[in-house]
ROMARKE-197810 format. One record per residue: residue number from 0; residue in one letter; x negated, y negated, z negated of N, C-alpha, C in turn. Coordinates in nm, 3 decimals. Example, Ala and Ser with C-alpha at 12.3 -4.5 7.8 and 13.67 -1.06 7.14 Angstrom:
REM ROMARKE-197810
R  seq  type       nx       ny       nz      cax      cay      caz       cx       cy       cz
R    0     A   -1.319    0.569   -0.780   -1.230    0.450   -0.780   -1.320    0.330   -0.780
R    1     S   -1.285    0.225   -0.708   -1.367    0.106   -0.714   -1.290   -0.003   -0.787
END
This chain:
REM ROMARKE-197810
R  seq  type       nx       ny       nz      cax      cay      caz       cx       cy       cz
R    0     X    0.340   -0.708   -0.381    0.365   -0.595   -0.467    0.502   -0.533   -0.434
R    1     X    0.590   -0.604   -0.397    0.744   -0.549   -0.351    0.724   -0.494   -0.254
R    2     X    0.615   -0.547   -0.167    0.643   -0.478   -0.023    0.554   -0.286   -0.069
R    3     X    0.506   -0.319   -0.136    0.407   -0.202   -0.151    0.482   -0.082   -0.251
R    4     X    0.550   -0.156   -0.319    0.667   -0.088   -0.403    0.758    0.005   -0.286
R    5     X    0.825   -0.078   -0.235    0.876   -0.037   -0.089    0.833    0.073   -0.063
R    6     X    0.703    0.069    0.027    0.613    0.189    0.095    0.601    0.277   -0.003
R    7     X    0.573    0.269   -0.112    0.568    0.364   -0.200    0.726    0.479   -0.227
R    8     X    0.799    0.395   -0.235    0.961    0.482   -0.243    0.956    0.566   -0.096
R    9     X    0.928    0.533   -0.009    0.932    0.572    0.137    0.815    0.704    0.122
R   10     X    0.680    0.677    0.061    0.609    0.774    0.049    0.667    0.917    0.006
R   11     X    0.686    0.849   -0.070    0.745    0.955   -0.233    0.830    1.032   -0.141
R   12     X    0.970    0.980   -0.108    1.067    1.072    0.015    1.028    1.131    0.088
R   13     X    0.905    1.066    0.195    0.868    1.161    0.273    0.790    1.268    0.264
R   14     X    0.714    1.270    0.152    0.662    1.379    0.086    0.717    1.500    0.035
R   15     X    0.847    1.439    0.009    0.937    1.585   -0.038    1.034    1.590    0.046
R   16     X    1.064    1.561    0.157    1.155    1.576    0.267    1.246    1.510    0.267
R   17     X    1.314    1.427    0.176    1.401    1.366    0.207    1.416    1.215    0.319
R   18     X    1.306    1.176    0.411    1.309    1.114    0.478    1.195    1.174    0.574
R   19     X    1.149    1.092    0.734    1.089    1.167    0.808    1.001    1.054    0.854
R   20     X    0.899    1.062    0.945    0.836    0.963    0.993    0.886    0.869    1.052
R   21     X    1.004    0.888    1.129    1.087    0.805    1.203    1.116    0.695    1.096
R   22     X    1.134    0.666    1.011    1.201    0.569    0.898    1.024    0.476    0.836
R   23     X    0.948    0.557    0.882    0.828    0.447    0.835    0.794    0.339    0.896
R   24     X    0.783    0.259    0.791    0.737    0.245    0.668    0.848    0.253    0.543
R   25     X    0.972    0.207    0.546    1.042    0.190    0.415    1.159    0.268    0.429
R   26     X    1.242    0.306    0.347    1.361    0.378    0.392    1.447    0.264    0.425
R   27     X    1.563    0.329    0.499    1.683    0.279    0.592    1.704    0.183    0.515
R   28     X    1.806    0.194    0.383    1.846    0.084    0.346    1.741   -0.022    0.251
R   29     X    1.576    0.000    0.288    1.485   -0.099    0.257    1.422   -0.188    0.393
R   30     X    1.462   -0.119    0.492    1.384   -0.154    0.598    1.404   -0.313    0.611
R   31     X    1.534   -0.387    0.607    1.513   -0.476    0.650    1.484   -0.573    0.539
R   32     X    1.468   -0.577    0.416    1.352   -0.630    0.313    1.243   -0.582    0.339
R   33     X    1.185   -0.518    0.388    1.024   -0.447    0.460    0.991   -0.553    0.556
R   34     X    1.117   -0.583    0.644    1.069   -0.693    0.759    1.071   -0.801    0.705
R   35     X    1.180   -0.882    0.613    1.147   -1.011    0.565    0.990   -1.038    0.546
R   36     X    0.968   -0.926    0.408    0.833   -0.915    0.347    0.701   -0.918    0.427
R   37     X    0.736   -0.869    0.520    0.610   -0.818    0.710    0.622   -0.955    0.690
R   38     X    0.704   -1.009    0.755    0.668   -1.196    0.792    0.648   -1.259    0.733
R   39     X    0.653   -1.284    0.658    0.630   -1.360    0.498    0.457   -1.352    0.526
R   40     X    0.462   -1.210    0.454    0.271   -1.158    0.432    0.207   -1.189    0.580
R   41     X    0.281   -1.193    0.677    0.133   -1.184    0.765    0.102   -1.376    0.808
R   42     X    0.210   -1.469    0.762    0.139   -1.532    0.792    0.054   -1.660    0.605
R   43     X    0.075   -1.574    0.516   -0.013   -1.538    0.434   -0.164   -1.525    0.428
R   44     X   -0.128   -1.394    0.494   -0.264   -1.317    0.452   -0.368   -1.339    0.598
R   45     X   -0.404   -1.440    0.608   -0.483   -1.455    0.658   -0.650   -1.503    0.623
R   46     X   -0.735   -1.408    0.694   -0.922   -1.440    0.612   -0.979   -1.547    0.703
R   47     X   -1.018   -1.654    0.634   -1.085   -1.764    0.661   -1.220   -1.686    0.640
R   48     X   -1.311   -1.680    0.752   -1.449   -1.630    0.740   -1.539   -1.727    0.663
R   49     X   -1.533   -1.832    0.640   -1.590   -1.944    0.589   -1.599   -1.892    0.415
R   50     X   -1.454   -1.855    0.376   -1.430   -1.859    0.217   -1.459   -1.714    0.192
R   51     X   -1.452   -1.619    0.324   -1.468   -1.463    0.220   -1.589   -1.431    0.200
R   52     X   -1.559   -1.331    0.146   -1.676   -1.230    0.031   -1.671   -1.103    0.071
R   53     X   -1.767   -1.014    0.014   -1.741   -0.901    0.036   -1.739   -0.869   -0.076
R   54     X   -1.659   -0.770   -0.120   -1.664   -0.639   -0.258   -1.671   -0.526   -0.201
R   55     X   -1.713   -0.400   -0.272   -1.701   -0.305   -0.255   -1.598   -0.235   -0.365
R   56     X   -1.526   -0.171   -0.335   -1.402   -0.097   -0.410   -1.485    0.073   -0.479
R   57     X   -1.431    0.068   -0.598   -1.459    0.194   -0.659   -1.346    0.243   -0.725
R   58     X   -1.266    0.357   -0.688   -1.133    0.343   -0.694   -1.134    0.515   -0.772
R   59     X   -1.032    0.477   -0.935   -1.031    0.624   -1.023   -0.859    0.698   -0.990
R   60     X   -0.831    0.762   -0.957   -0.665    0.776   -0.989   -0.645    0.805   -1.098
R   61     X   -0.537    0.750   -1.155   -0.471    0.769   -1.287   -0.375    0.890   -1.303
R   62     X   -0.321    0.872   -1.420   -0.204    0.970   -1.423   -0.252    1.134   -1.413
R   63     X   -0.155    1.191   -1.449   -0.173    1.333   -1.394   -0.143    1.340   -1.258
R   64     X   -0.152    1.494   -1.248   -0.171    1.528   -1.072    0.051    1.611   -1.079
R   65     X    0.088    1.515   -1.115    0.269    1.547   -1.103    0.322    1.559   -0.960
R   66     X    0.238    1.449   -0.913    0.339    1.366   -0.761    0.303    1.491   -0.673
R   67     X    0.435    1.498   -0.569    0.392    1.586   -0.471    0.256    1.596   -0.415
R   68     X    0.246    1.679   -0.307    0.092    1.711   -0.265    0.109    1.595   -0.146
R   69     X   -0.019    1.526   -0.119   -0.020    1.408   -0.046    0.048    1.276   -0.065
R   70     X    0.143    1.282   -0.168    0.135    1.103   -0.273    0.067    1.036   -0.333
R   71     X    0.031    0.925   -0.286   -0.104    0.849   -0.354   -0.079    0.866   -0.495
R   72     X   -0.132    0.844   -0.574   -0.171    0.876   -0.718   -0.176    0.713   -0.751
R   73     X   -0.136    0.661   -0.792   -0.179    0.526   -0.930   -0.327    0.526   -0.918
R   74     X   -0.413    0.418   -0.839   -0.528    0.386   -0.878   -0.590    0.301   -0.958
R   75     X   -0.707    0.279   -0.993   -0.766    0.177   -1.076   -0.881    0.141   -0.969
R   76     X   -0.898    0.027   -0.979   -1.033    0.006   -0.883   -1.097   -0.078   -0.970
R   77     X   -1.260   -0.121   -0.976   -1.358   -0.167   -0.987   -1.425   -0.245   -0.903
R   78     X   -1.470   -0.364   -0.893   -1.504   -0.441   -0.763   -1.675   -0.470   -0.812
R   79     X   -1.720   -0.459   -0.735   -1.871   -0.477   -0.731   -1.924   -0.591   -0.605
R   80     X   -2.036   -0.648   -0.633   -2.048   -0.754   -0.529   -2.167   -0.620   -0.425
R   81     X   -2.106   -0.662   -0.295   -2.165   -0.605   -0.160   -2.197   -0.707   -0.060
R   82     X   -2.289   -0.609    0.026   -2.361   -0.729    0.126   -2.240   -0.679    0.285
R   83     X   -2.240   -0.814    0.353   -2.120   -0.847    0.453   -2.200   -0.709    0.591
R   84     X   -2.280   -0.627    0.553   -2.300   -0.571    0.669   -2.268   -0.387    0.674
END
């Protein structure tokens, strides 16, 4: 969630100009908590094919439409059981 918090502040800036692609994913003075967080999660998040599942995502945005044009919006998702194909 921090790391995504992160990307999100970085969004938000680059959406209204105050930062540029060059700085993605996190801004300057987040970047190198972005990398702790990168290493951490990736050796984490790894899918054992044995234990997963599939869901399918059904995803509402919240909130009003405030955030600049092209900032993700606050979602809600819904998980439904799906077949692995």
């Amino acid at each position: 969630m921090e790391d995504w918090t992160i990307w999100q502040r970085w969004e938000l800036a680059d959406h209204t100009g105050k930062t540029d692609l060059s700085t993605h994913p996190a801004l300057p003075d987040e970047s190198e908590r972005h990398m702790e967080l990168e290493n951490i999660l990736e050796k984490l998040l790894v899918i054992d094919p044995a234990k997963a599942v599939t869901r399918i995502a059904h995803f509402e945005a919240l909130g009003l439409e405030t955030l600049p044009k092209g900032v993700l919006r606050p979602l809600q998702v819904k998980w439904t059981e799906g077949s692995g194909t």
